[in-house]
C-alpha positions in Angstrom: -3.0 27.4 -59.5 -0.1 26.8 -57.8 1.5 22.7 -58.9 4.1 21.4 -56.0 6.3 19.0 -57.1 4.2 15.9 -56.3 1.9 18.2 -59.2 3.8 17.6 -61.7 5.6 14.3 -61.1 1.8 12.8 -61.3 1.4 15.0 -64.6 3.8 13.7 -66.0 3.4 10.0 -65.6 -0.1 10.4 -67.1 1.2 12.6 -70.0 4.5 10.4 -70.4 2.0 7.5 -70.6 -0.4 9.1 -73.1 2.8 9.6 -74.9 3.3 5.7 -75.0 0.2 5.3 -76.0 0.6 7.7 -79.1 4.0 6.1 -80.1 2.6 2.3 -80.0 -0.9 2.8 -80.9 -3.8 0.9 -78.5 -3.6 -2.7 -79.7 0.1 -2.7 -78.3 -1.3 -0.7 -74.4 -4.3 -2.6 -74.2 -2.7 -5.7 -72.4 -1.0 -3.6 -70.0 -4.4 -1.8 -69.5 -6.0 -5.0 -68.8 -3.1 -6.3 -66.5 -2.7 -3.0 -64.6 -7.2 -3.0 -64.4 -7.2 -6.8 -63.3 -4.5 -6.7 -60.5 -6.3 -2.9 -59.4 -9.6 -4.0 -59.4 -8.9 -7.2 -57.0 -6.0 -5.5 -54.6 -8.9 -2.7 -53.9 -12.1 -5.4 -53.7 -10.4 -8.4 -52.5 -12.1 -8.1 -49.0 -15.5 -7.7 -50.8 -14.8 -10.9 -53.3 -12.8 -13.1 -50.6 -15.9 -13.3 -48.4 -17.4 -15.7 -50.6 -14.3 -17.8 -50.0 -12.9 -20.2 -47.8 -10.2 -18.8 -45.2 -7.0 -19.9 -47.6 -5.7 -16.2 -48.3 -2.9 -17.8 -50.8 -5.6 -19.9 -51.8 -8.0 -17.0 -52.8 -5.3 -14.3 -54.4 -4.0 -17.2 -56.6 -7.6 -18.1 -58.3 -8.3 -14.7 -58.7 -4.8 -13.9 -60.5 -5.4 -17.1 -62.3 -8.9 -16.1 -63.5 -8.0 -12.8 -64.2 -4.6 -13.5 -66.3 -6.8 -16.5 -68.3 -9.0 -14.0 -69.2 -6.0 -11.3 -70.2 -4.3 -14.4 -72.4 -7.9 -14.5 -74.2 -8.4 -10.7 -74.0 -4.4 -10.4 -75.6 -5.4 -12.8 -78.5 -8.4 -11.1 -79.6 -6.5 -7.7 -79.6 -3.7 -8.9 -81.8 -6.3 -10.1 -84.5 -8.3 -6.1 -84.0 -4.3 -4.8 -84.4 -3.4 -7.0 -87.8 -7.1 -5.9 -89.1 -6.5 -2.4 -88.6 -3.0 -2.2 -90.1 -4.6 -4.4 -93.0 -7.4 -1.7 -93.7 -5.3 1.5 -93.3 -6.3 2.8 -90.0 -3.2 3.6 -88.4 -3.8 6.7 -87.3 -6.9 6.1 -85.1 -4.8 3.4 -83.7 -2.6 5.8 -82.1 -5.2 8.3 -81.1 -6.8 5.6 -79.7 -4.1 4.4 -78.5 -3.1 7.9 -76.5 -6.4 8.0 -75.2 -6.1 4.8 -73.9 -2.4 5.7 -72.3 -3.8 8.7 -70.8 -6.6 6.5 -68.5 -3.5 4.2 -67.9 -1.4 6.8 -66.7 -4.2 8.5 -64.2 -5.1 4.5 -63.3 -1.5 4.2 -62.4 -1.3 7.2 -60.3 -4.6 6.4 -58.5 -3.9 3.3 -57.8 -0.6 4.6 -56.4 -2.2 7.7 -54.4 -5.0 5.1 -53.2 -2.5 2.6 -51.9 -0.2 5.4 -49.9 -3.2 6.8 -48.7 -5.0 3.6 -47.1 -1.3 1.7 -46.2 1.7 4.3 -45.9 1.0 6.8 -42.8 4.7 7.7 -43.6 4.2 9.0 -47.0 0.8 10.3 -46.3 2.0 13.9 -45.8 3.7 14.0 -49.1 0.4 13.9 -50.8 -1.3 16.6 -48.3 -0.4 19.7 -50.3 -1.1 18.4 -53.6 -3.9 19.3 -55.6 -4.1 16.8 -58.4 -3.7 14.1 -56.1 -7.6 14.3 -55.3 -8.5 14.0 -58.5 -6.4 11.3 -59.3 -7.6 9.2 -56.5 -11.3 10.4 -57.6 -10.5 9.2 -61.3 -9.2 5.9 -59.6 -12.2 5.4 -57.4 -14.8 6.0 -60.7 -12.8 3.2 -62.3 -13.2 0.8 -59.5 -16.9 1.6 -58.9 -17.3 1.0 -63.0 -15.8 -2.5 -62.6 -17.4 -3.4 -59.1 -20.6 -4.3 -61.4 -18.7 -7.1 -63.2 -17.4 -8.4 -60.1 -19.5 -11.7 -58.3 -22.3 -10.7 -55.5 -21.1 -11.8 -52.3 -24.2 -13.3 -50.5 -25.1 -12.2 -46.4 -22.2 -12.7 -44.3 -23.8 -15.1 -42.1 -25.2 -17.6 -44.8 -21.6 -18.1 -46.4 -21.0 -21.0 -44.0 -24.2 -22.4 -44.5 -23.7 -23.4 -48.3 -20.3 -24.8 -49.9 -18.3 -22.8 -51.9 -19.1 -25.1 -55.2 -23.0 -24.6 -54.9 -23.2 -20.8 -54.7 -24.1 -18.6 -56.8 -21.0 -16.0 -58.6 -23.4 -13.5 -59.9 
């Protein structure tokens, strides 16, 4: 197999990033997991969640962010605890193999995010990603990850009852 340049730059953000992982265990990557999952997940669903919304684009990115960095301040509290627990019982070392499995799904997040966003809104750069072979798989990887958190996203009810019912009395899930 024959790796272009593109290859191995995207190799080696996911193995730099496993690398991170290793060095600072998970406890320490797992915020910027969540942050990098959160802002991901609604940049690549926003036009399935913002149908349940009003018309107020601003309006809809900012509760979203809001709700999504409430629930990373809760998410970073409860990892701190996990961290001090493990250092307390001696189990250092599975946080850092944790911790570089956790980088490597970071790292191929990153990328797929990245190859996603240059194949959907850069026609420029599209051709930079044409001869590349782990760019498929990256942007495969990415796409499993979105589909896995699509289920803990609301419903959106039928496009034409939206209007029918205010936003406070429907349902989220």
């Amino acid at each position: 197999m024959h790796l272009n340049i593109i290859d191995i730059f995207i190799l080696s953000i996911i193995l730099l990033t496993g690398l991170l992982g290793l060095r600072f265990g998970i406890f320490r990557l797992v915020v910027p997991f969540a942050l990098v999952l959160v802002i991901t997940t609604i940049l690549y669903n926003y036009n399935r969640i913002s149908l349940g919304f009003e018309n107020k684009p601003f309006v809809n990115v900012f509760l979203l962010l809001l709700i999504g960095f409430i629930g990373l301040l809760i998410f970073a509290v409860v990892a701190r605890l996990a961290q001090a627990v493990m250092k307390t019982t001696g189990l250092a070392p599975l946080d850092h193999f944790l911790g570089l499995v956790l980088g490597l799904i970071l790292g191929g997040l990153v990328v797929g995010a990245t190859v996603w966003a240059i194949q959907t809104y850069n026609v420029e750069w599209k051709n930079l990603l044409r001869d590349s072979k782990v760019t498929i798989d990256a942007l495969n990887f990415f796409k499993w990850i979105m589909a896995w958190t699509q289920k803990f996203l609301p419903t959106t009810p039928e496009v034409e009852n939206i209007k029918a019912v205010p936003w406070w009395k429907r349902n989220l899930w």
